[in-house]
Residue, then its C-alpha position, 0 to 999 in steps of 0.5 A: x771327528x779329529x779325535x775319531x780319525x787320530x784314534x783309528x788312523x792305523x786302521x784308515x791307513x790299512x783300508x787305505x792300502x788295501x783300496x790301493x791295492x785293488x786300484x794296481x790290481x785293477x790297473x793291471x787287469x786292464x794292462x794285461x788285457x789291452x796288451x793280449x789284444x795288441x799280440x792276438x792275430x786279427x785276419x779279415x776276409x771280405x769280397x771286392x768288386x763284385x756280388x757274385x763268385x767273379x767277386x775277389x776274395x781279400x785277405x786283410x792283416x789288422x795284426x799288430x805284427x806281420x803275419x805269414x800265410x802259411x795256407x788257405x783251405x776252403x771248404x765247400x758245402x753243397x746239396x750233396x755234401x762237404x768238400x776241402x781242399x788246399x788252394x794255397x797253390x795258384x791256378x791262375x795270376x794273382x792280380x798283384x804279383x805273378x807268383x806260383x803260390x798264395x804263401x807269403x808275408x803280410x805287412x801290418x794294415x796290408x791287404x791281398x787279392x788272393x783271387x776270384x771266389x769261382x777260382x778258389x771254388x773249383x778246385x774243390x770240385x774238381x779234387x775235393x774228398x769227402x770224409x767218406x771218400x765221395x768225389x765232389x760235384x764239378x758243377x756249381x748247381x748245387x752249391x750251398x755255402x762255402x768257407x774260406x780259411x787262412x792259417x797264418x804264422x803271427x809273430x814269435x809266437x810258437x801256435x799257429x793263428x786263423x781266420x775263417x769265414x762262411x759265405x752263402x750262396x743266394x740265387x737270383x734271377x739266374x745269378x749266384x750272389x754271395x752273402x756273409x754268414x756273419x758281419x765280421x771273420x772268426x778269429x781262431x784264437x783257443x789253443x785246441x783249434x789253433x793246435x788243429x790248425x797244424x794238421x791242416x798245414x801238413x796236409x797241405x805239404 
């Protein structure tokens, strides 16, 4: 065994390197990778204190860095169509600042009450276009669905990051209930959505 491995120690030396090798190259994968995941934005949206459209809407920021909302764009689907429109722009009082608008700054591990689902609702129905320029409905009687989106600049980074989430609307006994289409928020993470997301901005200037 000894005479076999003094004879051939050039050779288990060189695999020994190359297995080495493989192990740093491996390392590094999961270096590379855990540190991406600590620089990608991560945007919740969720419903508080309530089931029904009176619900708040909450926008999370579980980024590793501050993020700041740039806008908010809701989309509106019902039995007649589809519907967006900005509602960066406050309606009513934010339950936590009295401010004019949803823009700002969000601190890492910080949550905002943006406002009430029926108010980030309305205004869609009131001055939503359609693709082929048809009005929205100004009722709720029809609604289907609904999406929130939140774009967001995250750090240094030069794209622009997202999040958005669907709710349906579910009826019962003479209520409109709200139900997340998925468990968890989208994140908008490829560069051609994110590059997207820029249009969106301008039409909200």
């Amino acid at each position: 065994m000894w005479n076999w491995i003094a004879s051939n120690h050039q050779v288990i030396g060189a695999m020994a390197n190359i297995a080495m090798l493989f192990v740093w190259i491996a390392y590094l994968q999961v270096f590379v990778s855990s540190y991406r995941r600590q620089k990608r934005s991560k945007i919740l949206i969720n419903r508080g204190a309530g089931s029904g459209l009176e619900a708040r809407c909450l926008i999370s920021n579980m980024s590793a860095e501050a993020i700041y909302i740039e806008s908010l764009i809701v989309s509106v689907e019902t039995t007649d169509g589809h519907w967006s429109y900005p509602v960066t722009e406050l309606l009513e009082g934010r339950s936590d600042l009295e401010l004019a608008t949803r823009q700002g700054p969000l601190q890492t591990g910080q949550l905002i009450d943006i406002g009430s689902f029926q108010s980030l609702i309305q205004p869609v129905l009131r001055r939503g276009m359609g693709l082929d320029g048809t009005v929205a409905p100004s009722d709720l009687d029809n609604l289907v669905a609904f999406e929130i989106k939140v774009i967001a600049v995250h750090g240094s980074e030069d794209l622009l990051s997202g999040a958005v989430r669907r709710f349906d609307v579910i009826r019962q006994q003479n209520r409109l209930l709200l139900k997340g289409h998925a468990v968890a928020t989208h994140q908008i993470r490829s560069r051609r959505e994110r590059k997207r997301l820029e249009d969106e901005v301008k039409a909200d200037l």
